[in-house]
Each structure stands twice: as C-alpha cells, then as structure tokens.
SEGU-398462 format. One record per atom (N, C-alpha, C, CB): x, y, z. Coordinates in steps of 0.1 Angstrom, whole numbers, plus 5000, padded with zeros to 4 digits. Glycine has a CB too. Layout:
residues N
XYZ ...
This chain:
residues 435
902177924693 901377954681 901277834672 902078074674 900177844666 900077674658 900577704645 898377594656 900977654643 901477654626 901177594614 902477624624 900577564604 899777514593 901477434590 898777634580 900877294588 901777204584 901377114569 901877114596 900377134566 899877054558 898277064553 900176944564 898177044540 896777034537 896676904532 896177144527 894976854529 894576724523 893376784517 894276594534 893476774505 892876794495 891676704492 893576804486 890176724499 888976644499 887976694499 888776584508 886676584499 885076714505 885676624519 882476684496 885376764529 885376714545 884576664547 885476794556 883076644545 882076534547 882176434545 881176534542 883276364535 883676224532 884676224539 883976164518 885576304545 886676234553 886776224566 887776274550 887076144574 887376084587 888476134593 887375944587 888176204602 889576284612 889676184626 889076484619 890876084629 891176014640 891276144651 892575914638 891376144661 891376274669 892276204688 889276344670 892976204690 893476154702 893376244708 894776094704 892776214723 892576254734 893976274742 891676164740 893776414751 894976404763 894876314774 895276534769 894076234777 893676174790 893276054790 892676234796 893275994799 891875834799 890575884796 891575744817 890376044805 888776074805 888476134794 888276174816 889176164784 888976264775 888376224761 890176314774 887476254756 886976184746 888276174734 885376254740 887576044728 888875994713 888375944707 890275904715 888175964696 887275894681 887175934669 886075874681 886675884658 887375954645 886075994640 888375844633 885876064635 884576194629 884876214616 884676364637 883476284613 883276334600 884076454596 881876374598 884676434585 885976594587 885476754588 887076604571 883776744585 883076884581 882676934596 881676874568 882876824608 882476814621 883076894630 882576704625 882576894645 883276954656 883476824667 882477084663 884776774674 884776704682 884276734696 885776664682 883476654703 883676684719 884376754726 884076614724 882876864731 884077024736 883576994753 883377254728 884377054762 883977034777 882577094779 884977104788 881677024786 880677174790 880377264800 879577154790 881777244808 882077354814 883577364822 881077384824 884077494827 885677504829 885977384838 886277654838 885177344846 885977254855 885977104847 885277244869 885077074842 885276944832 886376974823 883976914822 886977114815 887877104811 889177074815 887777154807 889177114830 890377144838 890676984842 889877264853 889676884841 889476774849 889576684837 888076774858 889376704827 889276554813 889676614802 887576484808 890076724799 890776794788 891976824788 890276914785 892976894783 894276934787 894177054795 895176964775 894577094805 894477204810 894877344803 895177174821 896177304797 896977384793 896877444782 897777354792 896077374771 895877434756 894877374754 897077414744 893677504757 892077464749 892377474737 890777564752 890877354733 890677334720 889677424714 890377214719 889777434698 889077534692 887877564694 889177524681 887177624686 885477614688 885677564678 884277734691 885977494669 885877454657 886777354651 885777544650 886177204647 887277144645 888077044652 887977214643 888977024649 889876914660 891076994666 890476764652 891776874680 892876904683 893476804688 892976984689 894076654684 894676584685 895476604698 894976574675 895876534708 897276534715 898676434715 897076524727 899376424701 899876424701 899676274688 900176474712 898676324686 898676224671 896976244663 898776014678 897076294649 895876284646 895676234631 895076414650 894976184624 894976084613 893876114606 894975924617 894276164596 893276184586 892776064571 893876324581 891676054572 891475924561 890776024548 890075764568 891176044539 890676184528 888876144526 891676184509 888575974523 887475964519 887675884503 886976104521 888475934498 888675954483 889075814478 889976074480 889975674485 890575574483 892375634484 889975524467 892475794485 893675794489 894475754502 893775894488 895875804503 896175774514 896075804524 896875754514 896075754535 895875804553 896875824551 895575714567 896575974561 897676034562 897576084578 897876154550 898976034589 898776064602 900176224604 899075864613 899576254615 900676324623 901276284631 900376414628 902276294642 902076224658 903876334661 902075954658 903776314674 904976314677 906276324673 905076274680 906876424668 908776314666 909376234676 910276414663 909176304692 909476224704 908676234710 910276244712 908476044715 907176034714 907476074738 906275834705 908576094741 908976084755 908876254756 910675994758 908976304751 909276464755 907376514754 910676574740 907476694753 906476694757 905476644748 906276774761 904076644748 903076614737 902776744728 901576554744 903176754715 902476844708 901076794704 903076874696 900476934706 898976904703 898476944687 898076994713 898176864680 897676894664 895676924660 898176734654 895777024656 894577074647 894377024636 894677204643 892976964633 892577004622 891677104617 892276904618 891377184606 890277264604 889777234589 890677414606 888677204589 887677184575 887577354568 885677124582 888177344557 888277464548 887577474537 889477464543 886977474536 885977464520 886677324511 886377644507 887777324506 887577174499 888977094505 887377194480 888977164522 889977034523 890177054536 891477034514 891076974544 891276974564 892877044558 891276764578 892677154568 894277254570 894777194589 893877514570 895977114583 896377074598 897577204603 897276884598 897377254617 898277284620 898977244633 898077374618 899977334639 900677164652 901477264657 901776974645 901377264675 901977294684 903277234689 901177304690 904077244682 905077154690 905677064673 904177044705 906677014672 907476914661 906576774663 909476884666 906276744648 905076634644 905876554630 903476724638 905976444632 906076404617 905176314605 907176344617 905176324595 904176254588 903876124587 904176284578 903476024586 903475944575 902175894568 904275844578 902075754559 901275744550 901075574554 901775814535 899775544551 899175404555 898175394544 898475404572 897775284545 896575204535 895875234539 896175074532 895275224552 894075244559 894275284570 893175154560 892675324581 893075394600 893375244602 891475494613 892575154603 893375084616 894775044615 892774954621 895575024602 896775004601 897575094606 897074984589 896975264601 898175374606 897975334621 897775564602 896675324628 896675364646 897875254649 894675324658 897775094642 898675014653 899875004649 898174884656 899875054637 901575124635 902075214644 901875224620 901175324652 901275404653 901875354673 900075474647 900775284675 900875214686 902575124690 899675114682 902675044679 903674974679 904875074679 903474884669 904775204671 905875244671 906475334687 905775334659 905275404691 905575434704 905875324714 904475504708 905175214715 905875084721 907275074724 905674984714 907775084709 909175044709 910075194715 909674994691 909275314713 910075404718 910875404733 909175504717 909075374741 909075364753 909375214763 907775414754 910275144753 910275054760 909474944766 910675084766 908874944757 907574864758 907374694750 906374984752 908074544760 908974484750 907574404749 910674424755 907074384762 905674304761 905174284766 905474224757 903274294767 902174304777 901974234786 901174304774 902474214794 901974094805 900074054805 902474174824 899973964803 898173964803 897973974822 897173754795 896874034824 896474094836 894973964836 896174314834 895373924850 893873814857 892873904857 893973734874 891473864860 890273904863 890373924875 889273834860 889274054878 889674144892 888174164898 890474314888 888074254907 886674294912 887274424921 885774154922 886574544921 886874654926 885474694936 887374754913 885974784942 884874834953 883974894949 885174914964 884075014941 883875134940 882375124933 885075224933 882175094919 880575074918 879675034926 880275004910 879674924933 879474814942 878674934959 881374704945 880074994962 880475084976 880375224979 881575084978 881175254965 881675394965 882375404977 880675494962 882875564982 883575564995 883175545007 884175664997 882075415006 881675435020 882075235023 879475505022 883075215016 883275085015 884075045028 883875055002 883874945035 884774895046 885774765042 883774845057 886474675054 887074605054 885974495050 887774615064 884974465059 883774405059 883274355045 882874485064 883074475039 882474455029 883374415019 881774545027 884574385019 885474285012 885274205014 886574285012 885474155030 884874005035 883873925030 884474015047 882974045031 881673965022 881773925009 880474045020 882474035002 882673954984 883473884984 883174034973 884173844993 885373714984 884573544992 887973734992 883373594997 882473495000 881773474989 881573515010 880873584985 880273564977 880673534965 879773624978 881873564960 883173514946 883073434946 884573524946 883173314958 882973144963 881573114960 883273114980 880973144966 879473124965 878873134951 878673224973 879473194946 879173204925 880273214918 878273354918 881273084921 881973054917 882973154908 881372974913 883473244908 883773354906 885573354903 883273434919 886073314889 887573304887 888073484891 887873234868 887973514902 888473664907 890173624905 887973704928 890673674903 892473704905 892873824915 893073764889 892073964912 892674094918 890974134923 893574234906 891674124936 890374244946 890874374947 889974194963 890674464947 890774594943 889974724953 890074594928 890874744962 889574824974 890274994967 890174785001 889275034964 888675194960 888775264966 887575224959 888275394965 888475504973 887275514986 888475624962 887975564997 886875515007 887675475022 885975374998 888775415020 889775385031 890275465038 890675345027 890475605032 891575695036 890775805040 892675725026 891575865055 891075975063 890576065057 891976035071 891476085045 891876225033 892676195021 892876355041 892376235010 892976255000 894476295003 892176354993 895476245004 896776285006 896976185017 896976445010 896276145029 897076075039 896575935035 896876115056 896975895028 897175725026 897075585032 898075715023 897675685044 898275575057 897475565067 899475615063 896775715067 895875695078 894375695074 896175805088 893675605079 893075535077 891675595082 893675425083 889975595079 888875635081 888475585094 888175615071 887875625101 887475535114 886075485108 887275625130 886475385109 885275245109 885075145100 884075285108 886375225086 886675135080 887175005082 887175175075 887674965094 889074865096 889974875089 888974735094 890974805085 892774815084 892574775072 894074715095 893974825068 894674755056 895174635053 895574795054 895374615066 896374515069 894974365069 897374575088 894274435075 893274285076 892774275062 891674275088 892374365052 892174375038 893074285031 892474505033 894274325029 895374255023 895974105029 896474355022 895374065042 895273945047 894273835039 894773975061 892873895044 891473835039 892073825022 889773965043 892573885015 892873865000 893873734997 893574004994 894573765006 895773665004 895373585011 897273695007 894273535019 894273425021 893273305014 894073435032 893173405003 892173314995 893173254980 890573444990 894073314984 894873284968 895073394954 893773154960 894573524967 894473634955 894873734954 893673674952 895273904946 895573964949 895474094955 895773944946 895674134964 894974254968 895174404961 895274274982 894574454956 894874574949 894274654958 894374594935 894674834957 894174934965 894175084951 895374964982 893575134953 893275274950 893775414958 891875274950 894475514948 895075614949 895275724945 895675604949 895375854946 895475954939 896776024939 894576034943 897875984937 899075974950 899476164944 901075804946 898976214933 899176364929 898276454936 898976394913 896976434939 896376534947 896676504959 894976554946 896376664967 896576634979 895376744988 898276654982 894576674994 892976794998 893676925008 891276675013 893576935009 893777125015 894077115028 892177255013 892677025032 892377025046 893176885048 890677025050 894276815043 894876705050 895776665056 894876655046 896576615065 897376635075 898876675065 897476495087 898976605055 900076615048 900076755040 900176495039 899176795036 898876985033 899177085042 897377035031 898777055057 898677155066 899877155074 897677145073 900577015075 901977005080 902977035072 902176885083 903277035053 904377015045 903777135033 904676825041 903377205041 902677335028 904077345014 902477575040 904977335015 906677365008 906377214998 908777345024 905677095001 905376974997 904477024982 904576875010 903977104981 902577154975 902977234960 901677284987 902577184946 903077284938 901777414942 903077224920 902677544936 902277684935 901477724927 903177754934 900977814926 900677874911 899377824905 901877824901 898677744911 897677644898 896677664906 897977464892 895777694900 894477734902 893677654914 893677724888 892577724920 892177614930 891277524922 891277674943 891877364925 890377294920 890177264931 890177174909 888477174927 887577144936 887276984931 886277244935 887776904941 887376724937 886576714952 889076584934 885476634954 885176564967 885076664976 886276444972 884476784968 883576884977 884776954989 882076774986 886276944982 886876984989 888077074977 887276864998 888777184988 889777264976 891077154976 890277454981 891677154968 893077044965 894077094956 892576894957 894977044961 896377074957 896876994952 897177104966 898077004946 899076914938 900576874942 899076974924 900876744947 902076684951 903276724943 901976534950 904276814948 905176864944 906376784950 904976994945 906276634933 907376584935 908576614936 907476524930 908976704933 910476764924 910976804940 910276934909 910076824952 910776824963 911276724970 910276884970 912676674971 913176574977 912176484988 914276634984 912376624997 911476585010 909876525006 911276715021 908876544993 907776504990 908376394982 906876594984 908976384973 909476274969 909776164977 910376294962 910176154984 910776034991 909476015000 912476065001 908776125005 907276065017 906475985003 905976245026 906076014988 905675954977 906575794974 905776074965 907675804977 907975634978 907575534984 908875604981 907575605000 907775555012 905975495012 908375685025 904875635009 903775535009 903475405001 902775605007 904575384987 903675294980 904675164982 903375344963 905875164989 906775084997 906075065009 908075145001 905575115015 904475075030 903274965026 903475235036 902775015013 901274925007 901874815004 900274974993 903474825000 903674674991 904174635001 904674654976 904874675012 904774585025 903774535034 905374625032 902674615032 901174575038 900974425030 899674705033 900974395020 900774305008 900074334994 900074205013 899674494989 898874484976 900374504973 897374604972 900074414959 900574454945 900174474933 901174384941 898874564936 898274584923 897774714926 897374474918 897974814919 898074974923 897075024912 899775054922 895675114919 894975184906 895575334905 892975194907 896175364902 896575544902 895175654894 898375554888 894775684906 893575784896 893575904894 892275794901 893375964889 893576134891 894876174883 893776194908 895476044874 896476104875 897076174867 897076044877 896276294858 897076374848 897176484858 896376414832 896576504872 897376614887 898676644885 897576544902 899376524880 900976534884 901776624873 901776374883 900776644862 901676714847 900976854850 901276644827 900076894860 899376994863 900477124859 898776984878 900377234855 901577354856 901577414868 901477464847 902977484869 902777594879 904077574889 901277574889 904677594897 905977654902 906377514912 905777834911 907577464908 907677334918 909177364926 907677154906 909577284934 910677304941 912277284928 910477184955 912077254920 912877234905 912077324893 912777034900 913077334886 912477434872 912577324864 913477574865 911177264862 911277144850 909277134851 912476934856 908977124840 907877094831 906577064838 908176974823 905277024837 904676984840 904176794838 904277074837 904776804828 905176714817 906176624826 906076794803 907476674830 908476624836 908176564848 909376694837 907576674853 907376624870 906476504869 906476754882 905576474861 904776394861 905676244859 903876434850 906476224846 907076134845 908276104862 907676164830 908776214864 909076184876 908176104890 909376294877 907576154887 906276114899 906175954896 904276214896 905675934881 905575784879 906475694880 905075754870 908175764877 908975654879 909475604895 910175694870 909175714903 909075704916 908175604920 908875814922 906975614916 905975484919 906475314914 904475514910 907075354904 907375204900 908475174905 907375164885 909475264907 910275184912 909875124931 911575274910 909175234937 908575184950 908075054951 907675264953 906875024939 906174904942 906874804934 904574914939 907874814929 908774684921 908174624908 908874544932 908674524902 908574484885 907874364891 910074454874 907674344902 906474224903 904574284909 907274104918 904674394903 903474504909 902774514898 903674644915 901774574896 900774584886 900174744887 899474454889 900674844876 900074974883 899275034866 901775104890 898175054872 897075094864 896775224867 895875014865 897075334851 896975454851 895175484851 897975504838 894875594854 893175604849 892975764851 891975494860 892575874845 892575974844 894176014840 891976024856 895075944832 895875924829 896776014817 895675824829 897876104816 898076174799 898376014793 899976304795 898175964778 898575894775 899875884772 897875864769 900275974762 901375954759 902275964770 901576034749 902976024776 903776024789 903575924799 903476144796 902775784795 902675704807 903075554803 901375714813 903575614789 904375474781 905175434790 905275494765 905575314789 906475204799 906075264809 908075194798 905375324816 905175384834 904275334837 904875524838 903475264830 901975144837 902175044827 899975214836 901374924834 900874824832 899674804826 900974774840 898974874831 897474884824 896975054827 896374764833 895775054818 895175204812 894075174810 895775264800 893075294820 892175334821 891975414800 892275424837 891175354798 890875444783 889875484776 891175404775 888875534786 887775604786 887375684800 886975514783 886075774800 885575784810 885475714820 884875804808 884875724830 883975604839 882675554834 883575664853 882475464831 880875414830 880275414838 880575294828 878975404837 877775444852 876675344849 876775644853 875675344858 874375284854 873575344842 873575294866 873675454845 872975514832 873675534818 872475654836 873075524800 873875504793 874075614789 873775424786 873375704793 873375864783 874175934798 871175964775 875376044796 875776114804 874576214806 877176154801 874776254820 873976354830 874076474822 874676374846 874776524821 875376684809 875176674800 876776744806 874976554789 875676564778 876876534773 875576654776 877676534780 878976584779 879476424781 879476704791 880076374771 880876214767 882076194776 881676194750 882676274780 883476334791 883276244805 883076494794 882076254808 881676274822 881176084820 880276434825 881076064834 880775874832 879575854825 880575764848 879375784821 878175704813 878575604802 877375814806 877875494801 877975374795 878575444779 876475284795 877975504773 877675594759 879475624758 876375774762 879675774765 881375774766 882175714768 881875824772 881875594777 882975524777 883075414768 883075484788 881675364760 881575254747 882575314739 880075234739 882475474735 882475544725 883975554726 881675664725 884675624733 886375624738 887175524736 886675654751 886475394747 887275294749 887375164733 886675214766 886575274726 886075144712 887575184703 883975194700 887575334705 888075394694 889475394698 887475524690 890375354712 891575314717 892075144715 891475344731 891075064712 891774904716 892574914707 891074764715 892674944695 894174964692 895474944700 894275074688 894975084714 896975004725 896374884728 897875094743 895374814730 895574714741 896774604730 893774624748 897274564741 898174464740 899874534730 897274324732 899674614730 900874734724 901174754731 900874844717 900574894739 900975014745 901074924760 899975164743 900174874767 899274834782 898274714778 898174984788 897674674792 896274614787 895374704790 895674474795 894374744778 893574804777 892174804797 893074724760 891874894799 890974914812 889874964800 891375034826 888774894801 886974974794 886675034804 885374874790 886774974818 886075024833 885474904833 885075154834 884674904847 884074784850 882974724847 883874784859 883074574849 881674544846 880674564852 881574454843 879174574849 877774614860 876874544846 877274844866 876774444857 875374354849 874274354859 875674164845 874574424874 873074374881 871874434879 873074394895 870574414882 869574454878 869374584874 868974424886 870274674883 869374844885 870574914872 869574944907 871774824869 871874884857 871174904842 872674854857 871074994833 870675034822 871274974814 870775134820 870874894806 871074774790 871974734793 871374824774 872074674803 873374574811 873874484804 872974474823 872974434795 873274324779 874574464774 870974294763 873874564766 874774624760 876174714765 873974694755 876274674784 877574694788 878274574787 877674764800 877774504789 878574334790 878874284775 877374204797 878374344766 879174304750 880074424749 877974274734 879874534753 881174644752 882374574762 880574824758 881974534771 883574524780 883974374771 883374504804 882874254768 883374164763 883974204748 882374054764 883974284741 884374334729 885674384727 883674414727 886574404736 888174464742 888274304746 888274614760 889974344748 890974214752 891374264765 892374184741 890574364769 891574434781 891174374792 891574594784 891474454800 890974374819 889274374819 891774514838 889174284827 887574244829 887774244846 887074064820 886974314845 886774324860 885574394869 887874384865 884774284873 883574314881 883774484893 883374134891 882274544897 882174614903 880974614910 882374674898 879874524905 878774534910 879074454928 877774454899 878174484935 877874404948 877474294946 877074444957 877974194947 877874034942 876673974945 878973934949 876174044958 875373994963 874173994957 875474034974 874274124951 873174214942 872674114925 874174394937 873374064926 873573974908 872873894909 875073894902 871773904901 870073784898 871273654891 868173874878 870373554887 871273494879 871773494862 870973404882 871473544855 871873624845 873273724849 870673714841 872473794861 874073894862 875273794866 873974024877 874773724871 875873614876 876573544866 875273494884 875773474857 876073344846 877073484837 874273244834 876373604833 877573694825 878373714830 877373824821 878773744844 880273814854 881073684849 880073824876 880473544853 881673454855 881773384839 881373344869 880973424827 881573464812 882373504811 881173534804 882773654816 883473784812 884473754815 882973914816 884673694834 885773754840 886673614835 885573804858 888073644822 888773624819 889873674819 888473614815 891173644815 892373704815 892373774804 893373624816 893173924801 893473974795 894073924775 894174004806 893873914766 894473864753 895573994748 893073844740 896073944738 896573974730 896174104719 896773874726 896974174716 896774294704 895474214695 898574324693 894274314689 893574294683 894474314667 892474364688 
C-alpha cells in the first residue's frame, strides 16, 4: 500500500517532477508536474521495460527508487530516494493535486533538500556510489558491436571482415563485441549455431589484432525449447508467467539452485578461457523476475546473486555491461550501463511508445541519466549508426557525442560513405569523466 509522505506546495504546471526508471529500457526524465509520464502500450512492453511487479498509475508518476521534485517557485528541490540504497527498490509516486504534488512511497524513502535538479541527481549519484562500493570508473576504450550492422545472422566471417575494414578506415577500435546470433539457443551458450564458426576463432582473430573481444548474453533467460530447459527443468524459476522473446516461450535461470548456479559460472569461466573479457549482459532485469526459486529469497536477491556470480567468474580484469538492466541493484555489479532503450534507424518509435528502440527514446532517457556516468558506471547511449540508411544520422552522432560514456560503432563498416566514416573515427573515443 502506498502511503502519502509528503506534500509540495505549487501550481503543478510550473514544477518539474525527476522520475527514475526501473530499467535501462525504461523511460526516465523530468516533466511538467500537472503531467503523465510514459505508460507501456501494451502488457508485454510492460512485462519487458517497466517493473513487472508494481504497475504504474494512470496518472502521474512513479519513480523507482528515487524521484525529485523542483516546485518551480525558486524554492527548494526536494528529492526522495531510498534509505538502502542495496535492499529492495521502493517505488515513489507523485500525484498533481489542485495546488500541489502529494508524494506517496512503497517501501522506506528519505528526504533531502538541494539548490537545484542537477545538484540533487549527482548528489544523489555520488551517494549511492559510495553505498555500493563504487571507488572509481575505470574509462572503457572504443568498441564496435555486431548487432546493428548483423543482427543474429552474424558469423565468425563477418568479424573477419570488420577488423579489416577498422584497418582500412583507420578505426581506433579497442572492444569488438559479437552479439546475439552465435548461439544454438537462448540458454546454451556453449553450443554454438551451425554455420556460424567458433568462438574460439572469434576471440583469436580479435586478439590478434591487439584487441578485445567482447560477446553477448542473456545468462537469466533460458528458451523453453533449449537443451539446458529440457534437460535441467528443477534449473528453471516457477510461477512467472509465460513470456515471449525471439518468437519463442522462455523461462528464467533459477540461480538460487546450486546445481544452476555453478553451470552459470562455469559458462562465463569457459568465455574468459576462450579469451573475451568484455561481457554485454542483456535481458537482464529476468534475474529479479518473481516467482518460486530453489531458496526463499526475493526477486531482488536472486538477481544480485546471479550478478555476483558473474563477476566473480569473469574476474576484476573483465568488463561487464548491464543493458535491460534494474538500476539500482546493479551498483558495484557492472562496469558499464546500458541507459536507455535501444536506438534504431528510425527516430520516432514504431508504437509510440519511448520504451521501445528508436533514436527519440533513447536521446530522451540516456540525456536525462548522464548524471551516473562516471559515478555510478560509464554511461552506454547505445550505438553509434552514421551510415547512409540511417535517419538524421547528424542528430544521432551529436547525441552519442554529447555523453562521456562508451562510444561504440554498430554500423557495417563496409556500409560507411565518407562522412559516416570521418564521424565514426571522431566519436570513437575513450570514455571521460563525471559531467
């Protein structure tokens, strides 16, 4: 039950409500207080970029686990957030009342007071930092990933070809990054698509250029139909609704069982013996999913469990990037953060819906987070796409150049006029410092 904690006495048309998202995918930005934030536009988008667990109003806001109100007036900002920022996330309301926002809050919140929003957010930032052990950002090299470029129909090959073409247009790459597209099935990791070629020659061809190989993962779902589902059904949480990803029904890795736990080490100990040390984790608010696990503990919990298992697998010389990610619960558990949607070619989302990829949601999300970069993680915008067939390619290439976070190509190299070219090898820089 939510509980009224506080009023702010304003006209809601002059005041600005900060609003934090539960997710990487989930919209986050600060609004007009008389407003309604970004609602899903349908169950599975909520199930997939919203909190699963506690829909939001038809009216109004609902912070996860921090929301900041600016009155309008020259008074003070005034935020909510967490008392612990490690336990679960309370989620906070605002509601526009005739002459003021009535906050109420699921879970223990405490106040405080700031000059202005961007002071409260990187107070806000900094303070969870220090909660979570968070002593300081490593800057992250420039990367190049498959998946815009490929999508899952990407091979070994077609790595081969880009770290030619990297050369060929002079290309300061650091992390090559192979996507989704490798693997038999969602869940078997190890085994491999026929016709892709190996891992092993992947993470060769990378390292023999001087660079590093990164791979892509969902290590919490697990597809229905995949050898690790149909062999270790006891592996599987209970209880939680069927979703549907990749035109297939899927399940959720039920760490809390020994026997799944330790097969969840062993794959990301196998990749860092293959040679990647640089890990994208996608999908990954799966792991806080609810519903009945081999242990009586949280959704919340299992999740943080799940992640400390990964890091300790791939070691303190690995690089693991959350993306579909809870934020709060992934303090000190990544390196870097996905913090927006996905971007696409096109700038207006397909639905409507800011949620779903498009240049628009992800400008809009990833603008209203750089606050963590260089706090919390290095900030992820998503990738860059300057080649022709993208939409105001100028106006995605000053959004990703506009962040301090990771810069990292996606287009097919081959595909880049020269404009797309002269911008890629602009952009692709190393990571900066807190704005």
């Amino acid at each position: 039950m939510y509980l009224p904690i506080a009023e702010v006495a304003c006209v809601p048309a002059r005041a600005r409500v900060f609003e934090q998202g539960w997710q990487s995918w989930s919209p986050t930005g600060t609004y007009p207080g008389d407003t309604t934030s970004p609602r899903p536009s349908s169950a599975q988008i909520a199930a997939s970029c919203f909190r699963f667990d506690r829909p939001m109003p038809e009216s109004g806001f609902q912070g996860e686990g921090l929301v900041v109100i600016d009155p309008g007036d020259g008074g003070p900002v005034r935020s909510w957030s967490a008392v612990d920022h490690s336990a679960e996330v309370p989620s906070i309301r605002v509601q526009a009342l005739g002459d003021r926002l009535v906050v109420s809050s699921l879970g223990a919140v405490r106040e405080t007071e700031h000059a202005d929003l961007p002071r409260a957010l990187a107070a806000w930032a900094e303070e969870v930092a220090a909660g979570g052990g968070v002593t300081a950002v490593r800057p992250l090299g420039p990367g190049w990933s498959s998946w815009y470029g490929h999508w899952n129909k990407v091979t070994e090959q077609d790595i081969a070809d880009t770290l030619v073409h990297a050369e060929r247009l002079e290309l300061p790459l650091e992390i090559i990054q192979l996507d989704d597209g490798y693997q038999s099935a969602i869940g078997d990791w190890l085994d491999i698509r026929p016709g892709f070629g190996s891992l092993e020659g992947v993470a060769k061809r990378v390292a023999d250029t001087g660079r590093r190989a990164g791979i892509w993962l969902t290590p919490f779902f697990v597809a229905a139909d995949s050898r690790v589902a149909t062999e270790h059904p006891d592996w599987l949480v209970r209880g939680t609704p069927v979703m549907r990803e990749w035109d297939r029904d899927i399940a959720v890795l039920d760490v809390t069982h020994p026997d799944a736990a330790e097969h969840l080490g062993g794959v990301f100990s196998s990749l860092v013996a293959t040679g990647f040390s640089f890990f994208k984790i996608d999908y990954s608010y799966a792991g806080a999913h609810p519903g009945r696990r081999h242990a009586d503990v949280s959704g919340h919990d299992a999740y943080v469990a799940g992640m400390r298992i990964i890091r300790e697998a791939v070691g303190p010389d690995s690089t693991v990037l959350g993306c579909g990610a809870p934020m709060l619960p992934s303090v000190g558990l990544v390196d870097a953060m996905r913090v927006s949607p996905d971007t696409a070619v096109a700038v207006e989302p397909k639905s409507g819906d800011v949620s779903q990829p498009s240049q628009l949601g992800a400008r809009l999300a990833g603008a209203a987070r750089e606050f963590m970069h260089g706090r919390l993680w290095v900030n992820d915008p998503d990738c860059l796409l300057v080649s022709p067939r993208v939409e105001d390619r100028a106006g995605w290439a000053d959004h990703v150049a506009s962040s301090g976070g990771w810069r990292c190509s996606s287009d097919r190299l081959a595909d880049l006029d020269e404009w797309g070219a002269t911008r890629t090898r602009e952009l692709l820089t190393p990571s900066t410092g807190p704005a």
